[in-house]
C-alpha positions in Angstrom: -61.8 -180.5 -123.3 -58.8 -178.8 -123.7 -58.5 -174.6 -123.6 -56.5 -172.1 -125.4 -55.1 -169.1 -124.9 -53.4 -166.6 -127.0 -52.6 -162.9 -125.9 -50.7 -161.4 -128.7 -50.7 -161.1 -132.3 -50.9 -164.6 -134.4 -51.6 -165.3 -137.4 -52.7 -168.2 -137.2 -54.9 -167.9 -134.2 -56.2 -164.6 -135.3 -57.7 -166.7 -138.4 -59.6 -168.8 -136.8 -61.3 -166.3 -134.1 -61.7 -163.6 -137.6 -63.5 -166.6 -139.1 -65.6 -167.5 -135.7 -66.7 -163.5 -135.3 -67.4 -162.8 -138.5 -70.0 -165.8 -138.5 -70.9 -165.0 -135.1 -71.3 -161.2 -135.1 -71.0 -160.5 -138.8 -67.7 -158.2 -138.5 -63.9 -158.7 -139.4 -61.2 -158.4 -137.0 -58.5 -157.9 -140.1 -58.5 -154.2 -140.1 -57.6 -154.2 -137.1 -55.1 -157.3 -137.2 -52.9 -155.6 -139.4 -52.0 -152.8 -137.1 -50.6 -155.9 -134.8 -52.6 -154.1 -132.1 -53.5 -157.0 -129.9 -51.2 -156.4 -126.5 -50.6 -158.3 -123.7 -53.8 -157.2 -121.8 -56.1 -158.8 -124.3 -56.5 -162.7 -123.5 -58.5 -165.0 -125.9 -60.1 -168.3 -124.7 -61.1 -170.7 -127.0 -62.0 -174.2 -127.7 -60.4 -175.5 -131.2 -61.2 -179.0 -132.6 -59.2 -179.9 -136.2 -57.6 -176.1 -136.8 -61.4 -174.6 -136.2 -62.4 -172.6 -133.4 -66.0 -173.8 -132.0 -66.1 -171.2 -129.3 -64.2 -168.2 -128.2 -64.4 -165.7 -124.6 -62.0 -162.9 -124.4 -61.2 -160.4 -121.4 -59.3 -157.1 -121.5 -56.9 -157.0 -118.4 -57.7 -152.8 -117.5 -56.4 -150.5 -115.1 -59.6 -148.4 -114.0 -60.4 -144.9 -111.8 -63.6 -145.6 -110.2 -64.4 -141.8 -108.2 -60.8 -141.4 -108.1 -59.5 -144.8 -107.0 -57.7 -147.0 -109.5 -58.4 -150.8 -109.7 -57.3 -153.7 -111.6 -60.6 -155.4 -113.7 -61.0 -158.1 -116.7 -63.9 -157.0 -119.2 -65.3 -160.0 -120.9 -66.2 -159.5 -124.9 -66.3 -161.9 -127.8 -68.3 -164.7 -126.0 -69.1 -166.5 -129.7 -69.9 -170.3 -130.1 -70.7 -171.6 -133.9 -74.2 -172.3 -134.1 -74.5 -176.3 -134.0 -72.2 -176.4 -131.3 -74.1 -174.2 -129.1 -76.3 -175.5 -126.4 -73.1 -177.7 -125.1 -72.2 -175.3 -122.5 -69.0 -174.3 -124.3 -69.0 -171.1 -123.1 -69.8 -171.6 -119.7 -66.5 -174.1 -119.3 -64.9 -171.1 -120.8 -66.3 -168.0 -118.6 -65.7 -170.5 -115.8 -62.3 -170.9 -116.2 -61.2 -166.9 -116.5 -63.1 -166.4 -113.3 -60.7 -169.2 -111.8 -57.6 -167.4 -113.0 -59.1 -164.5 -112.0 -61.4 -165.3 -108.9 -60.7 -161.7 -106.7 -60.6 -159.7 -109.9 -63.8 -157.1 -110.3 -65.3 -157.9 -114.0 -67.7 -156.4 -116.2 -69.1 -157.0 -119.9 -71.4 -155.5 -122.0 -74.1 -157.8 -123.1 -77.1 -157.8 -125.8 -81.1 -158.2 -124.6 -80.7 -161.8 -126.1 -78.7 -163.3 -123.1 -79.6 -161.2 -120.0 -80.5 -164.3 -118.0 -77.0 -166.0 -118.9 -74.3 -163.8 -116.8 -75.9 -163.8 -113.5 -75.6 -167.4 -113.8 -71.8 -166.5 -112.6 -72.6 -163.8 -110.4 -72.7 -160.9 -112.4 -75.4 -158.3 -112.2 -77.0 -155.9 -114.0 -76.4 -151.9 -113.3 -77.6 -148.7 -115.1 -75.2 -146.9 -116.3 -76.3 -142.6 -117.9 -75.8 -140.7 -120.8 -74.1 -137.3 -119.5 -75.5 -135.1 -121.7 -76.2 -130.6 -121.9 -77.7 -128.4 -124.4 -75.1 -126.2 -126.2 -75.8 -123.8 -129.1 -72.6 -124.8 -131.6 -72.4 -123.0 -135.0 -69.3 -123.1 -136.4 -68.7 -123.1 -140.0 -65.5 -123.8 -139.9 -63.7 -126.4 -142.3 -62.4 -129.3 -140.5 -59.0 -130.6 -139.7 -59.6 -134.3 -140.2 -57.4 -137.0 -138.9 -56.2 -140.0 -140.9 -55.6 -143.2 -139.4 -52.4 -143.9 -141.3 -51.4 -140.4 -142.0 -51.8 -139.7 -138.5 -51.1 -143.0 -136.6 -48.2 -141.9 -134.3 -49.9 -138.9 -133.7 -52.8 -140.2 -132.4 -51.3 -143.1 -130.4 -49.0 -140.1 -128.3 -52.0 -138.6 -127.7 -54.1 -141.1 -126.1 -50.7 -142.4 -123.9 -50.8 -139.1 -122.6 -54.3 -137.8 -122.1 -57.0 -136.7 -119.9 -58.7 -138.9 -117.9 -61.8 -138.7 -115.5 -61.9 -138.8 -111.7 -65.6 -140.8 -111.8 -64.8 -143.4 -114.3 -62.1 -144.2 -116.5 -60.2 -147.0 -118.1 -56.2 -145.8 -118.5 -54.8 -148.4 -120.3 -57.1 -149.6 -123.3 -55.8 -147.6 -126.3 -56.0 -150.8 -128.2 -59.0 -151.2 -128.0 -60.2 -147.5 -128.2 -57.9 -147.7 -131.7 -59.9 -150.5 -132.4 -63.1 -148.6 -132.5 -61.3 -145.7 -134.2 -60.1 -148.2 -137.1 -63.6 -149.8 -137.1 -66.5 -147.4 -136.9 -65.3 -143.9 -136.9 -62.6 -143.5 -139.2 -64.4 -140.5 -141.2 -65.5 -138.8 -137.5 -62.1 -138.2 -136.1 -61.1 -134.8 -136.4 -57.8 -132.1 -134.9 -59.0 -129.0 -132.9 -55.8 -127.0 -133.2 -56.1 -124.1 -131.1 -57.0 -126.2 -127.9 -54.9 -129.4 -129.0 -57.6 -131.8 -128.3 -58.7 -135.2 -131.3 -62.0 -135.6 -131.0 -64.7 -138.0 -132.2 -67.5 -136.5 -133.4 -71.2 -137.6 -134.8 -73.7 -135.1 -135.8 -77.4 -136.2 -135.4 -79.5 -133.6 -136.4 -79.4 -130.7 -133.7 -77.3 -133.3 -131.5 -73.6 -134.0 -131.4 -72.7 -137.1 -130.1 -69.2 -136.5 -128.7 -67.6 -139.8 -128.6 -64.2 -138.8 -127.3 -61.8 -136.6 -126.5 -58.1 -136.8 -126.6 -56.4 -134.0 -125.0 -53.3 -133.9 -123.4 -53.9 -130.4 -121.2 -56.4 -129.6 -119.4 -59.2 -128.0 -121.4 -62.7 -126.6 -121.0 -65.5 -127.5 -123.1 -66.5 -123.7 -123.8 -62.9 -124.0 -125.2 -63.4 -127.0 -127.4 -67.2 -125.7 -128.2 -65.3 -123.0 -129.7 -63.5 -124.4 -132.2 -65.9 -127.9 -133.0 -66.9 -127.8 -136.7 -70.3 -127.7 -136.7 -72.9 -125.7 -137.0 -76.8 -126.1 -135.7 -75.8 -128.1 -132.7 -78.1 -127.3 -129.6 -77.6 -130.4 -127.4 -74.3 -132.5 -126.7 -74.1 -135.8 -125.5 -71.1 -137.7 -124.7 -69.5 -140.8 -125.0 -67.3 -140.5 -121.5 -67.8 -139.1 -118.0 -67.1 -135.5 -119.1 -65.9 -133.9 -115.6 -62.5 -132.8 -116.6 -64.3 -130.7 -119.2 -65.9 -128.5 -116.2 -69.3 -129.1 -116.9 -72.1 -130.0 -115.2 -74.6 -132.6 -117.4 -77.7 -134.0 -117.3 -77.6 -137.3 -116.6 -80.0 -139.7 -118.9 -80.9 -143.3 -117.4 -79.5 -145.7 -120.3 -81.9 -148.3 -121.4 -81.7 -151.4 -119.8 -81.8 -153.9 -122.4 -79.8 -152.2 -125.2 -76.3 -153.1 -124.3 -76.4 -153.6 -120.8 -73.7 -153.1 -118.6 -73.2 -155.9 -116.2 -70.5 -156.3 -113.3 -68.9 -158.8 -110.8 -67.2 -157.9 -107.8 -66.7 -155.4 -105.7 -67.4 -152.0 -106.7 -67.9 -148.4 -105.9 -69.7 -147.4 -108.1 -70.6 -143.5 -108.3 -74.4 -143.0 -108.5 -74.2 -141.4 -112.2 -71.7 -142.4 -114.7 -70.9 -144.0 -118.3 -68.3 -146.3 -119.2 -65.9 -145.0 -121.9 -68.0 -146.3 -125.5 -64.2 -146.3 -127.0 -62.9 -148.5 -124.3 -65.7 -151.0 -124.3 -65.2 -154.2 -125.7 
């Protein structure tokens, strides 16, 4: 059964795998497509029979800081077989061969309560991951400065080349895929903070702000960029990223095991509380 691979943008290929997800997972890829985002980094697997795609595994090639050490990894997404072909073991022959190309290489996916049995079939084990979160009394009625996509594209782009990471866990090199969530599902939550500099992505949930992101290209406190987020009866903040570089100490809350589980393969070192980036997860 023969195995192909594309790792840049295609037309062609990108038709069949939009066609594939969208049955599979009930999303479009085309928004994202059309910004020609797809790099080098991001590999897709597939098994195509008469210009369809049956079944699909991608992995993002990342550079990671895990407590201060960087390290190469692959994160597996996308793992999609049509309906009547599944059961064949497509994507096993698939997951099977990226870990041959990639035998030494720490890996790690996201997966859904549905298929928690299936990855440890290939050696990959489950580990809790925490919500950093604090309680913060934020009332600013402020009028936004909100980012556009288009309008702002460059801007946006210099900023994540150029920004902030964490010292306990961080992924340096995924700002396709963390436009990809941008384009996707936050497109009216993106907003400028002028005085500190920092983008940020920002949900409101009642009395708690879910801090998706931050962008900043200085280093900057959160009492800073608490002083100038546009909201107002705010009393707890939780974020999105391991928030250390903002100098402050959270509250770490155990993530729930079976709603998108975080599952690795490997060696790692792990630190005993941390979140992966939600903007660089695939």
């Amino acid at each position: 059964m023969n195995i192909t691979m594309n790792c840049k943008n295609d037309t062609a290929y990108e038709a069949m795998l939009d066609d594939l997800i969208l049955e599979a997972f009930g999303f479009s890829f085309t928004p994202w497509f059309e910004y020609e985002l797809w790099d080098d980094n991001y590999e897709s697997y597939s098994i195509i029979e008469n210009g369809r795609m049956l079944s699909n595994v991608c992995v993002y090639k990342v550079e990671l800081v895990v407590q201060g050490v960087k390290a190469a990894a692959i994160q597996f997404g996308c793992v999609a077989t049509r309906k009547e072909e599944r059961g064949k073991g497509l994507s096993r022959i698939l997951i099977e061969h990226i870990l041959s190309l990639y035998p030494k290489t720490p890996a790690f996916l996201f997966a859904t309560d549905s298929v928690m049995d299936f990855y440890p079939k290939f050696g990959f084990s489950a580990v809790q991951y925490y919500i950093p979160q604090i309680s913060a009394a934020i009332d600013n009625p402020t009028i936004p400065t909100m980012l556009g996509i288009d309008d702002d594209y460059d801007f946006i782009q210099t900023a994540m080349q150029n920004r902030m990471t964490s010292s306990v866990l961080d992924c340096l090199d995924s700002q396709s895929v963390q436009m990809f969530h941008m384009i996707m599902s936050y497109r009216e939550n993106i907003y400028h903070l002028s005085g500190c500099g920092a983008i940020v992505i920002a949900q409101q949930n009642g009395d708690k702000l879910i801090l998706v992101d931050v962008i900043a290209t200085a280093p900057i406190t959160f009492a800073q960029l608490a002083a100038e987020l546009p909201f107002t009866g705010i009393r707890t903040v939780q974020f999105g990223f391991n928030p250390d570089w903002l100098d402050v100490t959270p509250t770490w809350i155990p993530s729930c095991m079976t709603e998108n589980p975080l599952f690795v393969r490997g060696n790692w070192n792990l630190p005993q509380h941390f979140i992966f980036p939600k903007t660089s997860e695939t």
